[in-house]
N, C-alpha and C positions, 0 to 999 in steps of 0.2 A: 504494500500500500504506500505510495506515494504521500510524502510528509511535505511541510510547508518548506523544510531545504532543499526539499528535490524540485518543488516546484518553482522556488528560488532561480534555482539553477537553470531549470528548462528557460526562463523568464529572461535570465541574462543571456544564455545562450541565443534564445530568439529576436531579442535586445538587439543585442551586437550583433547578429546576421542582417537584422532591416537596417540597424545603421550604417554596415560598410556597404548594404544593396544601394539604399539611399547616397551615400555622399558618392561612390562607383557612378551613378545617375546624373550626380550633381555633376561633377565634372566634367562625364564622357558625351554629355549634353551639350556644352559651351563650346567642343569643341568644331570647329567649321566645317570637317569631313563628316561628321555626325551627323548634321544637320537633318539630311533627311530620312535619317533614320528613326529620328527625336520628332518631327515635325512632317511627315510624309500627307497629312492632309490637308496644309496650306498648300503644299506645293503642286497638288491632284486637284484643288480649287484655285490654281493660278495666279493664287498671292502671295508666293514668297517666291524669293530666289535666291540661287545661292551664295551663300556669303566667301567661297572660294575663288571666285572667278577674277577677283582683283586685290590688289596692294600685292605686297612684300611675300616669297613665300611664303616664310613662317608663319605669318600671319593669317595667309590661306588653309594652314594645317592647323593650327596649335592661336588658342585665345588668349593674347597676352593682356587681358586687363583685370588685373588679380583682384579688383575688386567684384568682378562677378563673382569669386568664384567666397569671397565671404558672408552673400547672399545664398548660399545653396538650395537653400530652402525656401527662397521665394515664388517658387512654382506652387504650391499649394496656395498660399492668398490668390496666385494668379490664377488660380485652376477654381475659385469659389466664385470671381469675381464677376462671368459670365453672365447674366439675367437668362431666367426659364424660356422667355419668349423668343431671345437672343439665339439662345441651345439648340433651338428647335428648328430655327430655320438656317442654323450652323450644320448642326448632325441630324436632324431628323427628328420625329415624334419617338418612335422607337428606341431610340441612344437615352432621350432625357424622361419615359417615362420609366426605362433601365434602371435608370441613378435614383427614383422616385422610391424603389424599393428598399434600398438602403438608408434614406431618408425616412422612410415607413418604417425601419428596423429601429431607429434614433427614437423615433415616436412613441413607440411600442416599449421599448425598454429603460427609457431613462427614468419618467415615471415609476418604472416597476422595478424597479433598480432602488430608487431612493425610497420607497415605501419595504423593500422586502429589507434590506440592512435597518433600519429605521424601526420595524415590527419585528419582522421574522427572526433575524439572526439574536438578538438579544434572549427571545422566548426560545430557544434552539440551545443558546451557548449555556441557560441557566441550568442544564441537567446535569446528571451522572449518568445516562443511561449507558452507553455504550463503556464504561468503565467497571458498570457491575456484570455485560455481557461478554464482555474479555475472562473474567476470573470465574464465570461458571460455563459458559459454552466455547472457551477460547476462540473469539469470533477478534477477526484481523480490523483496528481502524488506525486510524491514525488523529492528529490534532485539528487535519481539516472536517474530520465528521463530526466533531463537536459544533461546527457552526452549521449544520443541516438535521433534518428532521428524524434521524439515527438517534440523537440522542436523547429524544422525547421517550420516556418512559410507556410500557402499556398502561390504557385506561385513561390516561392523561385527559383534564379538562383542557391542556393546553392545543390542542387539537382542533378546536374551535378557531382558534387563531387562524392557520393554517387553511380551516373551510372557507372563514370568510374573505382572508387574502383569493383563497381560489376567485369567487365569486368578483372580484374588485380587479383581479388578474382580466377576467376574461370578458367583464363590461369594457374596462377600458380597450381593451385588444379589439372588441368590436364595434367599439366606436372609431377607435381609427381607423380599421380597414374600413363601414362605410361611410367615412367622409373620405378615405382615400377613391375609392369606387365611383362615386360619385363625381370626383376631382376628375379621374381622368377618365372616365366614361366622357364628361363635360370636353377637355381638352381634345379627344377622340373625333367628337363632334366638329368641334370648331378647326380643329386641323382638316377635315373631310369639306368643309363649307368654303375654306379661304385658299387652301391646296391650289396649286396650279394644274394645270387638265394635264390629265396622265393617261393613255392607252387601256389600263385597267378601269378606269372610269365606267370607258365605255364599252366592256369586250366582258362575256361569259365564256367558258370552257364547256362545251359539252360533249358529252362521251358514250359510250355504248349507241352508236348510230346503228339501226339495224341494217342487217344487208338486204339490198333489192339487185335483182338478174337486170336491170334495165337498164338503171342507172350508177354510175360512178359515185362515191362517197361526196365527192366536189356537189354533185348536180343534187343530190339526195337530203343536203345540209341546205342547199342554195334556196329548190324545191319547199322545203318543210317551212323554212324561218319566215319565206316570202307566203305563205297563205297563213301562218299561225301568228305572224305577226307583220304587215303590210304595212304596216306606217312609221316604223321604228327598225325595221332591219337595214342596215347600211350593205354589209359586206363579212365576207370571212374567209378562214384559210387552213385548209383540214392539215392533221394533225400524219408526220410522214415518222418511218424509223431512220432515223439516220446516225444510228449508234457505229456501228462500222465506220461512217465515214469521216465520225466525230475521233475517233479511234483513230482512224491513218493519219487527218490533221496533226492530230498530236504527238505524233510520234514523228510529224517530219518535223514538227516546232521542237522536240528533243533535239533530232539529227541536225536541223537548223544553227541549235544551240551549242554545239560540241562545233560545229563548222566555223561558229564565230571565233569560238578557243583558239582552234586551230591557227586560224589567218590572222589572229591577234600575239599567238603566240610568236610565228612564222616572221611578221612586221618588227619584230625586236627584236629579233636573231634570226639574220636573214643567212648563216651559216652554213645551216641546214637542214631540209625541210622536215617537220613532225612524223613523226613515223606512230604507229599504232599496232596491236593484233586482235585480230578479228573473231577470236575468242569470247565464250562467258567473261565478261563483266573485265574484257582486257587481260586478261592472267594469262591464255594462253593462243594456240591459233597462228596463223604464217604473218609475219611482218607484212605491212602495207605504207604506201603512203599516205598518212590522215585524212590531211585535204582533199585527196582525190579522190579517196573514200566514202568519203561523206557528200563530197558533188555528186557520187555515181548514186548515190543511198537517195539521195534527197530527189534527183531526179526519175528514180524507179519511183519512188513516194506518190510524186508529182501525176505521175501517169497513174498508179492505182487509183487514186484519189479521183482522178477523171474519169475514168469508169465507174466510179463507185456512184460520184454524182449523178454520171447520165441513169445509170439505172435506178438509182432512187427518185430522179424526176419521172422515169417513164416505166416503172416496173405497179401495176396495181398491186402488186403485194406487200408493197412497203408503204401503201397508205394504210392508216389504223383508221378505225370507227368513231373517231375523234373530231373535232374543229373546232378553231379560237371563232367565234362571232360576234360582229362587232355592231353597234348601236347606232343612231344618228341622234342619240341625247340617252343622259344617265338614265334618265324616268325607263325608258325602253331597256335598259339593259336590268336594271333593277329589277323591273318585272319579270323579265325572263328566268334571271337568275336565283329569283325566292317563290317561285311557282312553279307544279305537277306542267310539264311539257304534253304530256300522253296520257290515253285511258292505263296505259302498262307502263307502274311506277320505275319500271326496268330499263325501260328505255329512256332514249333522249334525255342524259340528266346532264341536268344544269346548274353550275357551281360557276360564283365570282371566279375571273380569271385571276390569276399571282399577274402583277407590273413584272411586265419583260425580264428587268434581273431577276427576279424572284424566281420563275420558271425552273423546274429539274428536270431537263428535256429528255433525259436517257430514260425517266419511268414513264412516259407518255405512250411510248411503244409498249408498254406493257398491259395485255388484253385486261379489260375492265371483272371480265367475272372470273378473272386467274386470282383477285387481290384479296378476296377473302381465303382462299387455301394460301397465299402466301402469308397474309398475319397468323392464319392459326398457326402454320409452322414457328414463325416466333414467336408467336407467347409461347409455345409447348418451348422452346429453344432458351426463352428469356428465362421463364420456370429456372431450368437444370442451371443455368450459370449462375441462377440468384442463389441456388440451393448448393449446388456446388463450392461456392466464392466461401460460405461457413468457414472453410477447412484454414485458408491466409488469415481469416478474423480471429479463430478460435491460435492462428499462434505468434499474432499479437499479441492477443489478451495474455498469454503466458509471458511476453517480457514486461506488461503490466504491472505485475504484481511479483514483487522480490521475496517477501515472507512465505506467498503460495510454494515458489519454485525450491526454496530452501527446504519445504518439510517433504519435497517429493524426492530432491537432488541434493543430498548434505553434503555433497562431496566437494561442491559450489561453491562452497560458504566463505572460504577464504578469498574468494578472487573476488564475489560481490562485494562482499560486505567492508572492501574499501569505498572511503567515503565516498570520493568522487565519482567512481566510476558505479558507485549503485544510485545516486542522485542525478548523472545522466541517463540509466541505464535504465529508471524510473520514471525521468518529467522531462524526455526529449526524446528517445529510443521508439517508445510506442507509437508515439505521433508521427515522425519521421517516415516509421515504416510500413502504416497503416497508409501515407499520403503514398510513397512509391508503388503501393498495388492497386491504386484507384488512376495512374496514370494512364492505360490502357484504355480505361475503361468507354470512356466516351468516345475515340474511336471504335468500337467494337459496338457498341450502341446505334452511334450512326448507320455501322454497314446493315446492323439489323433495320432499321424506319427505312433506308434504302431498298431495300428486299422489298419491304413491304409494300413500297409502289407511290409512296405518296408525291405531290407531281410539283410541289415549291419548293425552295429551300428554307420558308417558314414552318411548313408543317412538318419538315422534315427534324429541324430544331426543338419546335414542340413537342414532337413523339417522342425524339430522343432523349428529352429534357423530363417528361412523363416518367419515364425508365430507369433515368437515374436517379430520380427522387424516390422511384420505387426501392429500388436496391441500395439507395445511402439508406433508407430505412429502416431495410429487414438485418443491411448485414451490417454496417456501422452502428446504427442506434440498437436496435435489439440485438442483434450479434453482440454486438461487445458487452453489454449490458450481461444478458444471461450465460454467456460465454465465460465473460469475466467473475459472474457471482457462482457460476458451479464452479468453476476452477480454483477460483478464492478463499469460500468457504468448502472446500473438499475434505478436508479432516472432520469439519461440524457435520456433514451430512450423514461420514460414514459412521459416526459414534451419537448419534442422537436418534429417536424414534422418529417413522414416517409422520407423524403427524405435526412435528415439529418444524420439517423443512421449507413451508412455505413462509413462516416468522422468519426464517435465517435469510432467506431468499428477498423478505421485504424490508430486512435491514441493509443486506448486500448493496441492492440497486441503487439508491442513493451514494453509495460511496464511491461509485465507477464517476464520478463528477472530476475526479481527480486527472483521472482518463482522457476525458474529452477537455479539459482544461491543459494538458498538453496537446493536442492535438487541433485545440485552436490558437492556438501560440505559434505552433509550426505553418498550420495550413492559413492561417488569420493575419497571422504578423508577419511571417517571414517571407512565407510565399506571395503575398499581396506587394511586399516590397520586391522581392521578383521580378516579377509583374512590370513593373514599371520602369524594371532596367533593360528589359528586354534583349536579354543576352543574347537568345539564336535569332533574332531578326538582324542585329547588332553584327554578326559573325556572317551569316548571310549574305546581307548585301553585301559589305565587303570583299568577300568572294568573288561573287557574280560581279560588284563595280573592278575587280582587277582582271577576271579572267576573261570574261565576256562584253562587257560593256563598250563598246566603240562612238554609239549617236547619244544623244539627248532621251531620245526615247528610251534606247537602252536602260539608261539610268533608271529611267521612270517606271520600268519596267524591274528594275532590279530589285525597288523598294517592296517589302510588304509589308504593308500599313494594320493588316489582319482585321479583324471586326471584335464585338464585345463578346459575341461566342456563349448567346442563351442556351444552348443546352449542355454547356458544360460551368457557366456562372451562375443562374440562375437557381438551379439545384442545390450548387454549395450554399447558396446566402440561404434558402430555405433549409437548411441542415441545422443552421448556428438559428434560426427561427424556432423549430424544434428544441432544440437544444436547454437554449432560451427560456421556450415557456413550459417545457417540461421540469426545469430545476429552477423555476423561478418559486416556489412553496418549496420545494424538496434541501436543493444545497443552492444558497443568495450568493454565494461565494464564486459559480462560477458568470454573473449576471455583467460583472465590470469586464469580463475578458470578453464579453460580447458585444459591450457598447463600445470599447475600445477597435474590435474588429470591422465592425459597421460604421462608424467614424473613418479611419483611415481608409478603409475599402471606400467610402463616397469620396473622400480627394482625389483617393490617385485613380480612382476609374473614371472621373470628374475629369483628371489633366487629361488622359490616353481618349476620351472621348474626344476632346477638344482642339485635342492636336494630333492625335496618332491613324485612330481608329478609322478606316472607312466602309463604313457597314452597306456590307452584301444589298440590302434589301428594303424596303417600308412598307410595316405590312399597318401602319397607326396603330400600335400598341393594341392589335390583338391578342398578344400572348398576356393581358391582363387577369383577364375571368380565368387563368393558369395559377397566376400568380396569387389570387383571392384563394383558390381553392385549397392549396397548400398551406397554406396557413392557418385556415380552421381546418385542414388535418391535423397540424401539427398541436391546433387546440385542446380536438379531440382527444388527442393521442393522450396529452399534460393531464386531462382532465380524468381518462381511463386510468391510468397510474396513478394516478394518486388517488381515486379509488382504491385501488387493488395494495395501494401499500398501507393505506389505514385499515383495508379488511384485516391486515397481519399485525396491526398493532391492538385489536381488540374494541376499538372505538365504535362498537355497535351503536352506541345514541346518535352520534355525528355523523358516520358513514351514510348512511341514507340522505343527506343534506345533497349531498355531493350527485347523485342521480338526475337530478334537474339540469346541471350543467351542459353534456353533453347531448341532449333533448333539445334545451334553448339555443347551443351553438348551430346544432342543423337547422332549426330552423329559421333560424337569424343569416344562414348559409343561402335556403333555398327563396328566403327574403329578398335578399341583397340580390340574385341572379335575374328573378322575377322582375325588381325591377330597374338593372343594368345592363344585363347580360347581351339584350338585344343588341344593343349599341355595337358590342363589338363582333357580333356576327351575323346583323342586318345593315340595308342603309335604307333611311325611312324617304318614303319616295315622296313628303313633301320638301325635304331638304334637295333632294335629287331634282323635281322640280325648281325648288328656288335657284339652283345653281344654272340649271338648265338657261333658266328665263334671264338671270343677270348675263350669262353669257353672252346669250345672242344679245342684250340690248347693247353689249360692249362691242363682241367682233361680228356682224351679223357677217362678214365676207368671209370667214376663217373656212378655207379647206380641210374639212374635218377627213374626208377618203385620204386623202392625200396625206394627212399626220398620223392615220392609223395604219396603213397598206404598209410598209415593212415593218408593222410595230412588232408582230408575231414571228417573224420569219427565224425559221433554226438557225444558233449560230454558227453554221459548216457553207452555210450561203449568205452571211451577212459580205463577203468579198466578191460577191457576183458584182457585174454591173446593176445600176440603178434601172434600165431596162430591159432587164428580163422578159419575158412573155411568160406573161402570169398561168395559159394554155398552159405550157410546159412545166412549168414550175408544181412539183408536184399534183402533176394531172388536174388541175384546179383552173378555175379561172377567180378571179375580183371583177364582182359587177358595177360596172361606171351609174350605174341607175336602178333605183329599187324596183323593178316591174317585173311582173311576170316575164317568164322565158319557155320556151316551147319546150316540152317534153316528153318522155319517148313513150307517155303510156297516158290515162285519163288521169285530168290532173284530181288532188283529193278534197278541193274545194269541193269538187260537185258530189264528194260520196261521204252520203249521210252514215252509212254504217263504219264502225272500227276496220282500219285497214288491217289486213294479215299480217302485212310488214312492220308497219309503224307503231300499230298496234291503237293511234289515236284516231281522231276525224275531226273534220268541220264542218257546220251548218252549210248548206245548201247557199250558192249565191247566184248571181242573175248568169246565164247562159254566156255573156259576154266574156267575163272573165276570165272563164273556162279557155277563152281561145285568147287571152292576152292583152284584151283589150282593156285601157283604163275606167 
């Protein structure tokens, strides 16, 4: 059990790592080669340049005015000083309702911070209990379980305390999240109304087109929209597989890359030319010459590539049952896309399109009723690795705890039980190594929501971000927890009756606080300072600006700027939320290592927002009603446990108090969704209109075909010419005009009954029609 000098130690230890991260930052910042490493999203927005390109060299390298460098730290006021309205139209709605979370963290815990030391810890500190359960059940604590709810004796009136802290916990908690909800539901709004027009505005996605023998995908999309919706259909552009071709691309921009090496290397030592072998990964293989190499490589590319194109534009098999369709006003797309298309819910569905970046065009090829066999294979996949992952947690938990390992391993005892190396080995060890096996993780997360077919790179972040909260759950929070209390108390279990081991188990859990108090030290302090040194971006460019880099673009291209990365940040800050309000009645002690985590987490994700970061995507702080929901889990969760830990303290009077809790949080849950939730996964078609109507009375000339016609286009043809023949271009055409078009069979205005195909129909209209006439 980890003592207040072990966690001393972890503290200085953590300390002094964000200190040398920090001032490491501070300097390698000032410096002028740095620059866009430090600042890569002024110079991708066109206001900066570089501070190399003139004076002195030295001065081009190396920042000789040492009074910057006695400010080091005035990045943080500068990273505060930004305005919310300012952030927004800086980085996005997305980046500052990000930061809004962390802010929400501040909210939520400072308050419950200075009421739990202020109540709690005093009524906690004034017992013996845990001193009279050392000398009859030899149960392991140390000096920090005296200030948690361990050492409240059974029976105790003090337990009341406790309940009504719960109750005082979880009003204020849900008075912030809904005034937060409410905030940026609001913002969500207003960002949607003032937004400048964007392709997604006006474009639905729909999918499972059925097959008809007559007609081509193109005609069948064109056909449907133009009688189902005639006055609001502009235009669209079905959905092709061009994964292969996206495939060759890229691997002639590899071969590309290695050809720049070469002729860059070749131009400074014109001696003699690069030589290579054409072997795995260079090791082995017949000598060649580089350059000529990779001219021959890139040209054979060059030709696949061209084949690959032509028959993706003219092979009907590599069109999917898909098309982006586009609106001539929001109102019209709105509707499309929050309404049954067909009598057969199966068909024609229709889902808001993702904004161009956003797009994840390699699952778009992926058949529409393949995607439920493909989530059930991950969840059954996600199952076995959440339950699997036990086995790393369970041997954590063993370097945990020093006094467990000693009654199983005596042979230990001399090489621990030096000071040092058992106050590392207790309040930095675990945490340390607990973070190195969650490294993996979120890429292995992603390949899984990738499998699964979803077709943005928001929802893809979302699922992934779902998964991870799931699994810091079961195997960080409960894993360590009951991992660490069977391991812990293993001598009490084996020499006491069965009926006793739930008592042993409900004194245990609170004392794992010691636990996650290094583990947010490590993941909270040190690694947030990390974070913002950004060592392999740092290391990186560098490379690439020496080995490759030849143009301006190059450069620009060398930079990576990265994004804020929700489904691998998002999750952690909901962990220390957990955390938080689960040991906020239990152990107050570890309540300041969280505000402290949440505070410095808001600056420096504050500066990287503002200067670094340039995010993928704007989906307007949809991943919010995400964000809400985790946190009365995390409610729930505070409020289940400490149920379950005063059932083992015997407080039969009081325990029943506590049942209301988690009643009221669901409902205060399905409250809050009822009436927000819309927001962020509708858009209300009087706003849609309003936007509509100011529009035209601003640009009534604005070529709206014309801003949307390459808005969809896959990026393996964004290098065509601007004249393509739309004909070709994926067997498709763009209609210059909404009107009917002749078709190869009776069109289904005039058939009252459900078509076989479509599966929908239309009322009957005048004979005219029918033959194209307006």
């Amino acid at each position: 059990m980890a003592t207040l000098a072990d966690i001393a130690v972890s503290g200085a230890i953590n300390l002094l790592s964000a200190f040398i991260f920090l001032l490491a930052f501070a300097i390698l910042r000032l410096q002028p080669f740095n620059d866009r490493v430090y600042f890569p999203k002024w110079y991708l927005k066109g206001l900066r340049s570089s501070p190399s390109r003139s004076g002195a060299f030295v001065r081009r390298v190396v920042n000789l005015d040492f009074r910057s460098y006695i400010r080091f730290l005035n990045w943080m006021p500068e990273a505060l000083k930004m305005p919310e309205p300012e952030l927004i139209d800086h980085a996005g709605l997305d980046s500052a309702v990000y930061l809004r979370i962390y802010l929400m963290g501040l909210k939520i815990f400072v308050p419950i911070t200075f009421l739990a030391w202020a109540i709690l810890v005093p009524v906690n500190y004034t017992n013996n209990a845990l001193e009279a359960a050392k000398m009859v059940a030899d149960v392991t604590a140390s000096d920090i379980d005296k200030l948690s709810i361990s050492n409240i004796p059974l029976k105790s009136q003090r337990f009341w305390t406790h309940i009504v802290m719960a109750y005082a916990f979880t009003f204020w908690t849900c008075y912030v999240l809904l005034r937060e909800y409410e905030k940026v539901a609001s913002m969500r709004l207003q960002f949607l109304s003032s937004e400048r027009r964007r392709p997604d505005q006006f474009t639905v996605l729909v999918r499972n087109v059925p097959p008809d023998p007559d007609e081509t995908v193109s005609e069948l999309v064109e056909h449907f929209f133009l009688v189902n919706h005639p006055d609001h259909y502009l235009t669209h552009r079905v959905v092709c597989n061009a994964n292969k071709l996206a495939s060759l691309v890229k691997k002639k921009k590899k071969k590309q890359n290695w050809l720049d090496y070469y002729q860059l290397k070749y131009s400074r030592d014109q001696s003699q030319r690069p030589q290579m072998k054409t072997g795995f990964l260079g090791l082995w293989g017949g000598k060649v010459d580089a350059i000529d190499y990779h001219i021959s490589e890139i040209e054979k590319l060059s030709e696949e590539i061209e084949e690959e194109r032509k028959r993706v534009l003219k092979d009907p098999k590599s069109i999917m049952p898909a098309a982006f369709v586009s609106f001539k006003t929001r109102w019209g797309a709105a509707v499309c896309a929050q309404t049954q298309q067909s009598r057969n819910p199966t068909l024609w569905l229709t889902e808001w399109a993702a904004e161009p970046r956003d797009v994840y065009w390699q699952n778009l090829a992926i058949p529409y009723m393949s995607l439920k066999v493909r989530r059930l294979i991950i969840g059954v996949a996600f199952f076995f690795l959440t339950f699997f992952f036990m086995i790393p947690i369970a041997s954590v938990q063993a370097l945990a705890s020093i006094e467990g390992i000693e009654k199983r391993a005596p042979f230990l005892k001399s090489v621990i039980e030096i000071k040092f190396i058992k106050s590392v080995i207790q309040g930095f060890l675990p945490g340390i190594a607990l973070k190195l096996f969650l490294i993996f993780l979120p890429t292995i997360l992603m390949i899984m929501s990738k499998f699964e077919g979803f077709v943005s790179l928001s929802s893809l972040e979302r699922r992934s971000a779902t998964r991870y909260y799931i699994f810091l759950i079961i195997n960080v929070f409960l894993g360590s927890i009951l991992t660490g209390a069977a391991f812990e108390q293993l001598n009490s279990f084996i020499n006491q009756s069965a009926n006793e081991i739930p008592k042993t188990i409900g004194v245990a859990v609170p004392m794992k606080a010691t636990f996650f108090i290094t583990y947010i030290m490590v993941d909270g302090w040190a690694g947030i300072a990390g974070e913002v040194l950004m060592l392999k971006p740092l290391i990186l460019y560098h490379l690439k600006n020496f080995f490759l880099v030849k143009t301006e673009k190059d450069r620009e291209e060398a930079m990576d700027p990265g994004s804020v990365g929700f489904n691998t940040g998002e999750p952690r800050i909901q962990l220390y939320f957990l955390l938080g309000l689960v040991y906020a009645t239990v152990t107050p002690l570890l309540l300041p290592f969280i505000i402290i985590f949440f505070a410095f987490a808001f600056a420096v994700f504050r500066h990287q927002i503002i200067n670094v970061y340039n995010q993928e995507y704007e989906s307007g702080a949809a991943f919010w009603p995400d964000v809400h929901g985790r946190v009365i889990t995390a409610l729930v969760i505070s409020q289940l446990s400490l149920m379950g830990l005063m059932s083992t303290k015997q407080a039969a009077q009081s325990t029943p108090f506590l049942i209301a809790l988690p009643v009221l949080t669901i409902w205060f849950h399905r409250f809050c969704n009822g009436r927000h939730k819309s927001a962020f996964v509708k858009y209300p078609l009087q706003e849609a209109m309003m936007k509509d109507t100011l529009e035209r009375a601003r640009d009534p000339n604005f070529n709206l075909k014309a801003y949307l016609q390459s808005a969809y286009v896959h990026p393996v043809f964004k290098g065509d010419d601007d004249d393509i023949d739309e004909d070709d271009l994926l067997s498709g055409k763009m209609e210059t005009e909404s009107v009917l078009v002749p078709t190869k069979r009776q069109s289904r205005r005039n058939t009252p009954a459900p078509s076989k195909i479509s599966g929908g129909s239309s009322p009957s209209l005048p004979e005219t029609v029918k033959n194209g006439e307006p």
